[in-house]
LOMARBA-94419 format. One record per residue: residue number from 1; residue in three letters; chain; x, y, z of N, C-alpha, C in turn. Coordinates in nm, 4 decimals, always signed. Example, Ala and Ser with C-alpha at 12.3 -4.5 7.8 and 13.67 -1.06 7.14 Angstrom:
<atoms>
<atom 1 'ALA' 'A' <+1.3190 -0.5690 +0.7800> <+1.2300 -0.4500 +0.7800> <+1.3200 -0.3300 +0.7800>>
<atom 2 'SER' 'A' <+1.2850 -0.2250 +0.7080> <+1.3670 -0.1060 +0.7140> <+1.2900 +0.0030 +0.7870>>
</atoms>
This chain:
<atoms>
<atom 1 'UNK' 'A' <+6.5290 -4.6527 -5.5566> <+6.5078 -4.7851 -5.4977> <+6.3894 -4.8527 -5.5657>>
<atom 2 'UNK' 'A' <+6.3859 -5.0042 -5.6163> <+6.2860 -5.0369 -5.6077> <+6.1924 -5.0935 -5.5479>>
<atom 3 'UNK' 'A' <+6.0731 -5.0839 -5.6296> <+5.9844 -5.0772 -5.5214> <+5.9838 -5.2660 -5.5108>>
<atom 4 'UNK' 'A' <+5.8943 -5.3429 -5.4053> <+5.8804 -5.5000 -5.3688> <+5.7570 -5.4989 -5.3584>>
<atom 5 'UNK' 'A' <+5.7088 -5.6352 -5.4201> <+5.5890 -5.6453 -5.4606> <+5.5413 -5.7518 -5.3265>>
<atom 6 'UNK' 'A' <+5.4823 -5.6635 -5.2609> <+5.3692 -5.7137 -5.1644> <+5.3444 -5.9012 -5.2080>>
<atom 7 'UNK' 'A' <+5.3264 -5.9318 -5.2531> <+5.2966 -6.0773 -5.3327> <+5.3784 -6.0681 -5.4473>>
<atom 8 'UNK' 'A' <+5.4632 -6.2005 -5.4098> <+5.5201 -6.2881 -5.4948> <+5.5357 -6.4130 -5.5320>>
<atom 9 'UNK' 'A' <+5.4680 -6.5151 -5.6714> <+5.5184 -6.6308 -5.6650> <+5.6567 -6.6763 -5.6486>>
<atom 10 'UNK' 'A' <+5.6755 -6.8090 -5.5813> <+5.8049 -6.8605 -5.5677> <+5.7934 -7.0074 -5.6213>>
<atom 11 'UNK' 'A' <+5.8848 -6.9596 -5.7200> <+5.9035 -7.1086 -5.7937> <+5.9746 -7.1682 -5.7611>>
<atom 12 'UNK' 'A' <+6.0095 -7.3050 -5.6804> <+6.1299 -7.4115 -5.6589> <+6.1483 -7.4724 -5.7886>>
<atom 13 'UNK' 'A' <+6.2852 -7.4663 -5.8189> <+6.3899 -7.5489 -5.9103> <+6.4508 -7.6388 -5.8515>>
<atom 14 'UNK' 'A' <+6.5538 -7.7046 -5.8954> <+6.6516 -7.7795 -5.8784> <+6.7767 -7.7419 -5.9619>>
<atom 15 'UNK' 'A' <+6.8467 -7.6649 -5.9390> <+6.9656 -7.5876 -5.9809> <+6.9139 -7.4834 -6.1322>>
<atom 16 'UNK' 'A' <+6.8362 -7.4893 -6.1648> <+6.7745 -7.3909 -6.2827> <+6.7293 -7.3141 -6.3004>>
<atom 17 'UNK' 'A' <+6.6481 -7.2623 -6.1886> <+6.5992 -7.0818 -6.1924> <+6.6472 -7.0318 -6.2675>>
<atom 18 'UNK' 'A' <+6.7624 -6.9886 -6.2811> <+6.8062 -6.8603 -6.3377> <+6.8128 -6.9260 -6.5186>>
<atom 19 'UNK' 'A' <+6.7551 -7.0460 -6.6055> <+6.7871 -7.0706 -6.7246> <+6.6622 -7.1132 -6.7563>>
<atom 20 'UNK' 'A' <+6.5620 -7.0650 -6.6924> <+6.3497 -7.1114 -6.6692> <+6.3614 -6.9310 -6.6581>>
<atom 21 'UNK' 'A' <+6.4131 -6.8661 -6.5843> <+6.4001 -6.7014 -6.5788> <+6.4290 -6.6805 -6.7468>>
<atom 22 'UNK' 'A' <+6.5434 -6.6907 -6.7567> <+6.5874 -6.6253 -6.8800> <+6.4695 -6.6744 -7.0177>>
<atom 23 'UNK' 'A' <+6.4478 -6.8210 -7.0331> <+6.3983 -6.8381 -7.1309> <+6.2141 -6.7685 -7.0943>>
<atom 24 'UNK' 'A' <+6.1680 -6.7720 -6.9891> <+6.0535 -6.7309 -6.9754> <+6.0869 -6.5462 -7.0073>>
<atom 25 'UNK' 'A' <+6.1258 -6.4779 -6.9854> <+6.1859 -6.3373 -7.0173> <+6.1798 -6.3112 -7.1468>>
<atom 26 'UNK' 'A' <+6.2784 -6.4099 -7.2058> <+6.2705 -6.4201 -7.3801> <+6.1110 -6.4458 -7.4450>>
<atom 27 'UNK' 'A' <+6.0659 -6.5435 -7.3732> <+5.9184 -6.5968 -7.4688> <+5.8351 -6.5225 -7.4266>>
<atom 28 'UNK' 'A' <+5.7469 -6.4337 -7.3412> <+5.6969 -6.3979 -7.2895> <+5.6878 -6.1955 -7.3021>>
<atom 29 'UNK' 'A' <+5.5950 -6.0879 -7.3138> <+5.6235 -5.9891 -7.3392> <+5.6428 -5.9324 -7.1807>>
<atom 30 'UNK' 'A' <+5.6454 -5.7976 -7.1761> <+5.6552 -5.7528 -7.0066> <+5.7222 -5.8578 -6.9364>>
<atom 31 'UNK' 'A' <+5.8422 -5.9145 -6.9774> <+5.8586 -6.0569 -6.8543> <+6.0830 -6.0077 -6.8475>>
<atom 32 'UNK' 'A' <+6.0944 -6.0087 -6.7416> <+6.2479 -6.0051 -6.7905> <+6.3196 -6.0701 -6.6585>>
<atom 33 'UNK' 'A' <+6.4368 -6.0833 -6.6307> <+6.5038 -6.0982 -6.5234> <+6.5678 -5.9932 -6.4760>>
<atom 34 'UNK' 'A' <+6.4770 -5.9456 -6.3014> <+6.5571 -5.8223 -6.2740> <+6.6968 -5.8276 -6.1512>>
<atom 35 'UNK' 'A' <+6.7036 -5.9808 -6.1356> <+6.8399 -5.9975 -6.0456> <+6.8841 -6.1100 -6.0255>>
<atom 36 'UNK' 'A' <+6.9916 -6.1772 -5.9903> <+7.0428 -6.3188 -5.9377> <+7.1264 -6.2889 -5.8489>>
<atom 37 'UNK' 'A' <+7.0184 -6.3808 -5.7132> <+7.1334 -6.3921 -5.6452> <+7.2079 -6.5116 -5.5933>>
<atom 38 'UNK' 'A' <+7.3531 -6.5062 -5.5609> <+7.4049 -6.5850 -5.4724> <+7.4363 -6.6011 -5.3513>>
<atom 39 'UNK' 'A' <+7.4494 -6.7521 -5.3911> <+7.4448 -6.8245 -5.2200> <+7.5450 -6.7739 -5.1409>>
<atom 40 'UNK' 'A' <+7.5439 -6.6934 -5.0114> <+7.6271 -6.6697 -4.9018> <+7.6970 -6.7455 -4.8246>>
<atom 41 'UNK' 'A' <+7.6475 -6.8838 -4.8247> <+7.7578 -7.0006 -4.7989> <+7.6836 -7.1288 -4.8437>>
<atom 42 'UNK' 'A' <+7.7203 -7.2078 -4.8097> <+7.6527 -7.3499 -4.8524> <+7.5057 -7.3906 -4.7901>>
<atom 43 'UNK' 'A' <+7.4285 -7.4521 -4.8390> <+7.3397 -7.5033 -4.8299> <+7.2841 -7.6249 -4.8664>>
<atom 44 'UNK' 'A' <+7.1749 -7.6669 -4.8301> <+7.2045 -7.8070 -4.8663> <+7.1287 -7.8695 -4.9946>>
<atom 45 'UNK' 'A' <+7.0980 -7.7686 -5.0350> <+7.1251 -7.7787 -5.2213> <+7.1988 -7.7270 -5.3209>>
<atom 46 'UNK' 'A' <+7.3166 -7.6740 -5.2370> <+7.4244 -7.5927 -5.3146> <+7.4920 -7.5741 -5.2478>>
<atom 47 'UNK' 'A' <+7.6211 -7.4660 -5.3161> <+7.7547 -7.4559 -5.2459> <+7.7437 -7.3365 -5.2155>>
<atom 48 'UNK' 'A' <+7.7917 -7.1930 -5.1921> <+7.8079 -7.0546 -5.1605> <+7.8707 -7.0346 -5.3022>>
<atom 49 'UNK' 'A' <+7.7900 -6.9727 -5.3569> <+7.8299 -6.8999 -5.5033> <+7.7613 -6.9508 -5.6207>>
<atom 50 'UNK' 'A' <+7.6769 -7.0340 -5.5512> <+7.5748 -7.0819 -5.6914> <+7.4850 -7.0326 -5.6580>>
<atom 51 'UNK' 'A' <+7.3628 -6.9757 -5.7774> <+7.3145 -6.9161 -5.7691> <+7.1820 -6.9911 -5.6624>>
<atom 52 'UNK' 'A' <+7.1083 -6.8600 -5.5548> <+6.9758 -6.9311 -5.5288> <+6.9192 -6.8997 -5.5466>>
<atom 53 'UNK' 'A' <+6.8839 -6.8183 -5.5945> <+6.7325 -6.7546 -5.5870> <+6.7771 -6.6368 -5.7407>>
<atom 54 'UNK' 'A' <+6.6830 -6.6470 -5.8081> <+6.6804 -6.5245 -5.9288> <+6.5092 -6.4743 -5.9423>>
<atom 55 'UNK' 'A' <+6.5243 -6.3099 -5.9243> <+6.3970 -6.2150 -5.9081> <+6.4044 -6.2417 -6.0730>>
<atom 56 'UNK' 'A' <+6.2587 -6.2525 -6.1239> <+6.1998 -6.2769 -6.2582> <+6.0771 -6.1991 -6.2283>>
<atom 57 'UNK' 'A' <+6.0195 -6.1663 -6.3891> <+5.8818 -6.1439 -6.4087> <+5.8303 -6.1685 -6.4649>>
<atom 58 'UNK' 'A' <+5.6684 -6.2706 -6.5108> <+5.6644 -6.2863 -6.6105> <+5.5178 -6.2555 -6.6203>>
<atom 59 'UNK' 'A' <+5.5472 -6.1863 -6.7637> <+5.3759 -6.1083 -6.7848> <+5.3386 -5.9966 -6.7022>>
<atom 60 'UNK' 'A' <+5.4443 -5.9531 -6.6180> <+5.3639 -5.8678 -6.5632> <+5.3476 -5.8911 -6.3975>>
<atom 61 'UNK' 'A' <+5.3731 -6.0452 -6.3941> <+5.3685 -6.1388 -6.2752> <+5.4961 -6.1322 -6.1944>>
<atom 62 'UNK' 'A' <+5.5102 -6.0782 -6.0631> <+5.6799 -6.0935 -6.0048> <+5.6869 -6.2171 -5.9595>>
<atom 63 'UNK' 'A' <+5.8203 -6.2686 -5.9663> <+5.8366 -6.4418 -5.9368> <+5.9730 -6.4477 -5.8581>>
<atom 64 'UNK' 'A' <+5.9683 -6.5634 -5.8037> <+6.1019 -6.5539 -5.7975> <+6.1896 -6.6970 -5.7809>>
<atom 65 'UNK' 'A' <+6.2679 -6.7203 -5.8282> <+6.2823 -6.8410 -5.8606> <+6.3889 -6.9085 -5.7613>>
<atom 66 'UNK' 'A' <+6.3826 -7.0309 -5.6737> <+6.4568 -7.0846 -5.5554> <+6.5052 -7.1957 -5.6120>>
<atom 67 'UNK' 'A' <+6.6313 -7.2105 -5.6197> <+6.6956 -7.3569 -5.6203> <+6.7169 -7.3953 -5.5126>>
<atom 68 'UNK' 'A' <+6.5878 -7.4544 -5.4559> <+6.6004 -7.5362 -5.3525> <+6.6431 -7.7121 -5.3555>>
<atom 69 'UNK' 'A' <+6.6466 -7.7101 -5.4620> <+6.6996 -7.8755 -5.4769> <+6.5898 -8.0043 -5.5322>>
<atom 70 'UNK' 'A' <+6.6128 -8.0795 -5.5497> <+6.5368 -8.2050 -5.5907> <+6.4014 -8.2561 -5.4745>>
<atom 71 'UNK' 'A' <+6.4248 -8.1818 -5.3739> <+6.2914 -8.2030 -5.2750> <+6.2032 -8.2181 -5.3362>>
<atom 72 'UNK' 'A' <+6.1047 -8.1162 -5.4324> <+5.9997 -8.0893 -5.4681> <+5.9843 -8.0588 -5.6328>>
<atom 73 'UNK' 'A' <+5.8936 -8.0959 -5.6733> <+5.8815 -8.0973 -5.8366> <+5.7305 -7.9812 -5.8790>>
<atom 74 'UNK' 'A' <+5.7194 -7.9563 -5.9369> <+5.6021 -7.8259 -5.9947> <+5.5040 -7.9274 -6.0442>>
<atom 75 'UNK' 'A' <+5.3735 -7.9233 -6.0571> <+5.2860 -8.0244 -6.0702> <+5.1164 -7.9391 -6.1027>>
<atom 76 'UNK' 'A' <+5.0704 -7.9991 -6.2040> <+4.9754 -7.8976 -6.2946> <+4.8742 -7.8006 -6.1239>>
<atom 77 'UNK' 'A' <+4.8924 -7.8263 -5.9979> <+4.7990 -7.7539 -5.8854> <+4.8387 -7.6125 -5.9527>>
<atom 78 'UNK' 'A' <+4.9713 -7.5728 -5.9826> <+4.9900 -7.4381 -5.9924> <+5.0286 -7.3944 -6.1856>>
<atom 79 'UNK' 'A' <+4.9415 -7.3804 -6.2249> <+5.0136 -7.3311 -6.4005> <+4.9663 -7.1939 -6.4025>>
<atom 80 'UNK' 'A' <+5.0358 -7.1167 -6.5124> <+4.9891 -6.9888 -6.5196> <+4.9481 -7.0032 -6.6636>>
<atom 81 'UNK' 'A' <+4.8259 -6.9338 -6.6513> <+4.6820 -6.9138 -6.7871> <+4.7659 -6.7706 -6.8774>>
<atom 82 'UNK' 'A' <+4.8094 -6.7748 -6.9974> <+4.7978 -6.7252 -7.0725> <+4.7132 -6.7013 -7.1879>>
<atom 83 'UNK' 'A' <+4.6330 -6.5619 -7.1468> <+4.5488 -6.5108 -7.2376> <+4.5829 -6.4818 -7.3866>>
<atom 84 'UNK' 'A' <+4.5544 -6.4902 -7.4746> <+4.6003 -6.5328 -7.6251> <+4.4572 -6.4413 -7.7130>>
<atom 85 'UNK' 'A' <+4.5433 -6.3344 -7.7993> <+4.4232 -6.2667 -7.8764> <+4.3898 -6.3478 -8.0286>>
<atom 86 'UNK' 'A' <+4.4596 -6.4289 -8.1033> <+4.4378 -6.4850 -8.1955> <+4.5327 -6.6283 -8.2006>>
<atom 87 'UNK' 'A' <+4.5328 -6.7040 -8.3282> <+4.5622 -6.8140 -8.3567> <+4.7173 -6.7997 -8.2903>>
<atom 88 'UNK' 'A' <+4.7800 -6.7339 -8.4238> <+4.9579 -6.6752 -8.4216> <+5.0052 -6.6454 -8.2676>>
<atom 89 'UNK' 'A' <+4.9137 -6.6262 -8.2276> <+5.0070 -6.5691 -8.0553> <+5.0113 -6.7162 -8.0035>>
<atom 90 'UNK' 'A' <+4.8648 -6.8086 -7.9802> <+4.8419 -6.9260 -7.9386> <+4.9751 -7.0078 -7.9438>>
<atom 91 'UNK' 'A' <+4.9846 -7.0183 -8.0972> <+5.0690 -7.1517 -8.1765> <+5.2091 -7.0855 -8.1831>>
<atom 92 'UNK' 'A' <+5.2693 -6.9516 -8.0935> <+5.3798 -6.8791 -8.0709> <+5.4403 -6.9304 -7.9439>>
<atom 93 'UNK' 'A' <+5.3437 -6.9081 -7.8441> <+5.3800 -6.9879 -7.6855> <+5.3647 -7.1194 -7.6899>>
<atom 94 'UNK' 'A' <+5.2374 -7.1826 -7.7578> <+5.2372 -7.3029 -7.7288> <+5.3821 -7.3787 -7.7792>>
<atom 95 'UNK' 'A' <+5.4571 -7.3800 -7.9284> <+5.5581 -7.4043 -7.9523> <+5.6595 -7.3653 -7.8983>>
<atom 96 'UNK' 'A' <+5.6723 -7.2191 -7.8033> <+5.7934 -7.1964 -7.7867> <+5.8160 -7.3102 -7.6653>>
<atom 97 'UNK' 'A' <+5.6900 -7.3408 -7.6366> <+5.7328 -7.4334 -7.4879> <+5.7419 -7.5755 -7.4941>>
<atom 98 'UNK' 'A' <+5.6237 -7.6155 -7.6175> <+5.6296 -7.7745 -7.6223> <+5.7966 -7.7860 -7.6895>>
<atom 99 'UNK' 'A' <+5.8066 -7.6917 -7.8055> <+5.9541 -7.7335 -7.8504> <+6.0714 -7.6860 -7.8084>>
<atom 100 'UNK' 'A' <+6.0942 -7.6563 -7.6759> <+6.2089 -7.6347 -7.6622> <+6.1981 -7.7266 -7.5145>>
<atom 101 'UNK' 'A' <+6.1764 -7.8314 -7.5054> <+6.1796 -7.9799 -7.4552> <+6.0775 -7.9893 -7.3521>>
<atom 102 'UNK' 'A' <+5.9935 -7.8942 -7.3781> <+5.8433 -7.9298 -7.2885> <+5.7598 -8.0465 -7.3356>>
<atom 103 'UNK' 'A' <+5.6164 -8.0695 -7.2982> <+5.5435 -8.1260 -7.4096> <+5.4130 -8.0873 -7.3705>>
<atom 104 'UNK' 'A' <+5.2980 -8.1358 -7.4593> <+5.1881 -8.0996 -7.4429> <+5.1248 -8.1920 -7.3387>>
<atom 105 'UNK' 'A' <+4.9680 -8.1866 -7.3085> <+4.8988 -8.2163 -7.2474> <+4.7548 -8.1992 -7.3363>>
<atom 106 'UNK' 'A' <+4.6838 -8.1316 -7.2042> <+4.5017 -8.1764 -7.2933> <+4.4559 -8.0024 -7.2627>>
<atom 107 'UNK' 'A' <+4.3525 -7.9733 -7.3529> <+4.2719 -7.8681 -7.3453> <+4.3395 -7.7345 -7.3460>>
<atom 108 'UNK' 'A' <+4.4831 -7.7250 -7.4095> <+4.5227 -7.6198 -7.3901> <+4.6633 -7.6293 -7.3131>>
<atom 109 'UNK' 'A' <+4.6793 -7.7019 -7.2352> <+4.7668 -7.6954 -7.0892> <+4.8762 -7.7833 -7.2063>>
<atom 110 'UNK' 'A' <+5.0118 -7.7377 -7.1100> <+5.1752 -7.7340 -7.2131> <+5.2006 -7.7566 -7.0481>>
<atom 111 'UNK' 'A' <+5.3267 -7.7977 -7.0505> <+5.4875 -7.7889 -6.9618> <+5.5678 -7.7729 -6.9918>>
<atom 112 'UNK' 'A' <+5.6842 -7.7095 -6.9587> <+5.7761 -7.6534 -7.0062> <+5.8935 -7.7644 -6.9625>>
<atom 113 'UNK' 'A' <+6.0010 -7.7493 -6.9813> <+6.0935 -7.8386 -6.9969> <+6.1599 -7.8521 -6.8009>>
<atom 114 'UNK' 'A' <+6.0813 -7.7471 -6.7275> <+6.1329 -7.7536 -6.6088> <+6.0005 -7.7852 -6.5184>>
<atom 115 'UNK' 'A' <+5.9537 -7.8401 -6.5809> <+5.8133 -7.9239 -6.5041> <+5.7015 -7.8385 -6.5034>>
<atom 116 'UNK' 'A' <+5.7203 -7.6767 -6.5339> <+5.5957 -7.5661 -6.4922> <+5.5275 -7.5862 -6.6059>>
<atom 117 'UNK' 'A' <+5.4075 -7.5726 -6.5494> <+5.2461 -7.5934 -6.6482> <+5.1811 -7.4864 -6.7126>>
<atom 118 'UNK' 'A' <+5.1766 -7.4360 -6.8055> <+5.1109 -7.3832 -6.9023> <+4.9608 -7.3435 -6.9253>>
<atom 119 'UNK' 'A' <+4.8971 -7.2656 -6.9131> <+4.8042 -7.3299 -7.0327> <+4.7554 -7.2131 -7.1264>>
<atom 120 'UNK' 'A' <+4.7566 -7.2226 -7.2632> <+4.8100 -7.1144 -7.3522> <+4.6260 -7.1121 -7.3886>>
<atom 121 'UNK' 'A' <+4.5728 -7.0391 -7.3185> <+4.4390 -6.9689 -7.3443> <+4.3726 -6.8829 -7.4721>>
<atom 122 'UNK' 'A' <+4.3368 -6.8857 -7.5595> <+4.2567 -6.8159 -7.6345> <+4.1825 -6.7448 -7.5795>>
<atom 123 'UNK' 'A' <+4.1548 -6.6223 -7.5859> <+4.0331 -6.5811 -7.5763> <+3.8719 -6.5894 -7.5889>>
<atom 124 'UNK' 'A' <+3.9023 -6.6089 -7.7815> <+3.8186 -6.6584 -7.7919> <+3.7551 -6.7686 -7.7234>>
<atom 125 'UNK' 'A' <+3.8052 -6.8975 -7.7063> <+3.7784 -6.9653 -7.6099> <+3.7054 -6.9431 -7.5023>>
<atom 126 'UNK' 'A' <+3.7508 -6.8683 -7.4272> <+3.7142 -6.8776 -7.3075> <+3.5768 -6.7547 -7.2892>>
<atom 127 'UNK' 'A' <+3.5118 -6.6690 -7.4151> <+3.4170 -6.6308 -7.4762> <+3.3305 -6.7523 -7.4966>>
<atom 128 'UNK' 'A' <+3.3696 -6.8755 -7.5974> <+3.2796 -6.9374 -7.6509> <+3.2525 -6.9957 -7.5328>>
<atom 129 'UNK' 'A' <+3.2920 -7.0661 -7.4371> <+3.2683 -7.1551 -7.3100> <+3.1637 -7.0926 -7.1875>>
<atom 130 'UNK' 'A' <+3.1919 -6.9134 -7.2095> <+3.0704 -6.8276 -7.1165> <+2.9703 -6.7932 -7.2054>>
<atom 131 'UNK' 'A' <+2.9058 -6.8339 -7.3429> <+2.8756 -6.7908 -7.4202> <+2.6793 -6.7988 -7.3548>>
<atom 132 'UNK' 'A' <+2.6413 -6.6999 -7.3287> <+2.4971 -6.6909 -7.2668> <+2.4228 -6.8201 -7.2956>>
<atom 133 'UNK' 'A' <+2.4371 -6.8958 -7.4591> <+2.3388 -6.9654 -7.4853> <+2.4026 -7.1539 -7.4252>>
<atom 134 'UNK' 'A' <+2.3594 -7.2210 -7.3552> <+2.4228 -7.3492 -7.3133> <+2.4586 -7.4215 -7.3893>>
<atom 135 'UNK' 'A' <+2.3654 -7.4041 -7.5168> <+2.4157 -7.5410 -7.6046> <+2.5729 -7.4849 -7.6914>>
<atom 136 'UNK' 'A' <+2.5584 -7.3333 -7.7254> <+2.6868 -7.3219 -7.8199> <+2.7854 -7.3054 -7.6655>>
<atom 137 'UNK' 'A' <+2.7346 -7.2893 -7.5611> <+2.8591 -7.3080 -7.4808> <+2.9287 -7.4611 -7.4732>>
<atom 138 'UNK' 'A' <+2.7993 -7.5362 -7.4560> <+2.8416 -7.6800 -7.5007> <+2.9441 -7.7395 -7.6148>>
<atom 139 'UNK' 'A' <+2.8919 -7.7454 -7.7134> <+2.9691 -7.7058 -7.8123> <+3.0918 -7.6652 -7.8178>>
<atom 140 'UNK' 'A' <+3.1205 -7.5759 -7.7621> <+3.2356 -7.5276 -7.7992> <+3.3189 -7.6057 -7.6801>>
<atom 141 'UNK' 'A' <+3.2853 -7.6289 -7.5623> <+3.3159 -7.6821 -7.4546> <+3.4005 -7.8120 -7.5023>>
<atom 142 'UNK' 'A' <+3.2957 -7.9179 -7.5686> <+3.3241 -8.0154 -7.6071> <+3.4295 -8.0704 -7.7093>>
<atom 143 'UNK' 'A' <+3.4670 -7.9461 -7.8005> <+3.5432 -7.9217 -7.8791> <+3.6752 -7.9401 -7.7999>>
<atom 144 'UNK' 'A' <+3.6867 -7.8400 -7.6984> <+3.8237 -7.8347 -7.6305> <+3.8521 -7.8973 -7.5632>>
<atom 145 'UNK' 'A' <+3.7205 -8.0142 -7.5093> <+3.8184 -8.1481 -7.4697> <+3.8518 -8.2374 -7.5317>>
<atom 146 'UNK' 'A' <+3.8560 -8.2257 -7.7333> <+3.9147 -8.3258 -7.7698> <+4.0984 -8.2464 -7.8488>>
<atom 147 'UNK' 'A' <+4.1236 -8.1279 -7.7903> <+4.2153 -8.0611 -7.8519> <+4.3646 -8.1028 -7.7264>>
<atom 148 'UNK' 'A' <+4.4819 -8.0764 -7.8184> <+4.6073 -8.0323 -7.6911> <+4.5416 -7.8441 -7.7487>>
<atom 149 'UNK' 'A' <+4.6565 -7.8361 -7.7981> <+4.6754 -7.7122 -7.8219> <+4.5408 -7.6425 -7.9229>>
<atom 150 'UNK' 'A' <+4.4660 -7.5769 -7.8698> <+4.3425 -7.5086 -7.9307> <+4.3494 -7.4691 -8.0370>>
<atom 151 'UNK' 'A' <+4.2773 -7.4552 -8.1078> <+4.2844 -7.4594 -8.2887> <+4.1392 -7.3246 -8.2499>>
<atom 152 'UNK' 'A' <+4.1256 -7.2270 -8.3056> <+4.0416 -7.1445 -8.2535> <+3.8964 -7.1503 -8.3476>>
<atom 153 'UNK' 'A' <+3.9180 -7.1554 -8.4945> <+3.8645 -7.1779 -8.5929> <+3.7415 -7.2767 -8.5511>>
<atom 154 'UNK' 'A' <+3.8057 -7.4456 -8.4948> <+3.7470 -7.5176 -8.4498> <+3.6397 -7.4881 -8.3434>>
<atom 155 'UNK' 'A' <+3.6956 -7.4387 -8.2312> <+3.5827 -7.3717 -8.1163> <+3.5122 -7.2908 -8.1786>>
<atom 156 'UNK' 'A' <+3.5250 -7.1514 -8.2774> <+3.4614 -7.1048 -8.3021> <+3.3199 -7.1721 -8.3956>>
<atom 157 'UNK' 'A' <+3.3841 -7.2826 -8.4984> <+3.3042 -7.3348 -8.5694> <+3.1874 -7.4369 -8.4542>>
<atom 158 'UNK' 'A' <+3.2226 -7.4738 -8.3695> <+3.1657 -7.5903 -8.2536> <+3.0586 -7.4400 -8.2008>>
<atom 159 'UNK' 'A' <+3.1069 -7.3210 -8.1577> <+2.9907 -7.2536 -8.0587> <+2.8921 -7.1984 -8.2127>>
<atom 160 'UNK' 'A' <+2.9250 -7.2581 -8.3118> <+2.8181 -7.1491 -8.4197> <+2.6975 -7.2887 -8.4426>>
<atom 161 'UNK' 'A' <+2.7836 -7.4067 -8.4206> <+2.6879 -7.5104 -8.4380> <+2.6967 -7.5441 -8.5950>>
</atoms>
């Protein structure tokens, strides 16, 4: 049996869970889809046999995804921070999401093509921004509010001064 995770996010869709599961599964490592289920009779964002709800994971994170209907839309209150060890991983997620009909935003932060918010983190980054000394934290700070997608080189060059 498996085991159920005490805490779970729940993502509302509008008929797409299960094609936001799959592509997050694909882009993402540790992330897969472990079920779909269907509707037991109608509801009033669907019929009985479309799918409602699909168990996902992503990163590591259990989710689970509700087609509850056009009620409600995803909106940057909730994005999930992906930690990023170099450039290539960065400019790996950030593209897989701006180009496959997401788009960007500011400081890092992406959406994906089903309204969920992003924000594809460097490490480094988020080093240079706690960086003991204020001014190269500055610096580097200032850097990443004139970026979308973080260029690491840049922050690094901004916290050296």
């Amino acid at each position: 049996m498996t085991k159920i995770a005490k805490n779970t996010i729940c993502l509302w869709f509008d008929g797409t869970a299960e094609d936001a599961a799959r592509f997050y599964a694909a882009t993402f490592p540790d992330s897969s889809v472990e079920a779909v289920y269907r509707a037991p009779g109608d509801y009033p964002a669907g019929k009985q046999g479309d799918v409602l709800t699909v168990k996902f994971t992503v990163m590591g994170i259990p989710c689970l995804g509700l087609n509850g209907g056009p009620a409600f839309r995803h909106s940057e209150a909730f994005s999930f921070q992906i930690a990023t060890a170099h450039q290539a991983e960065t400019d790996r997620y950030w593209h897989a999401i701006v180009d496959s009909g997401g788009e960007e935003s500011a400081c890092g932060w992406c959406r994906d093509k089903w309204g969920l918010s992003w924000q594809i983190t460097p490490m480094a980054l988020t080093e240079a921004i706690a960086d003991p000394d204020p001014a190269a934290a500055k610096r580097a700070f200032d850097a990443m509010m004139t970026m979308r997608k973080i260029d690491i080189a840049t922050i690094e060059a901004a916290r050296r001064g």
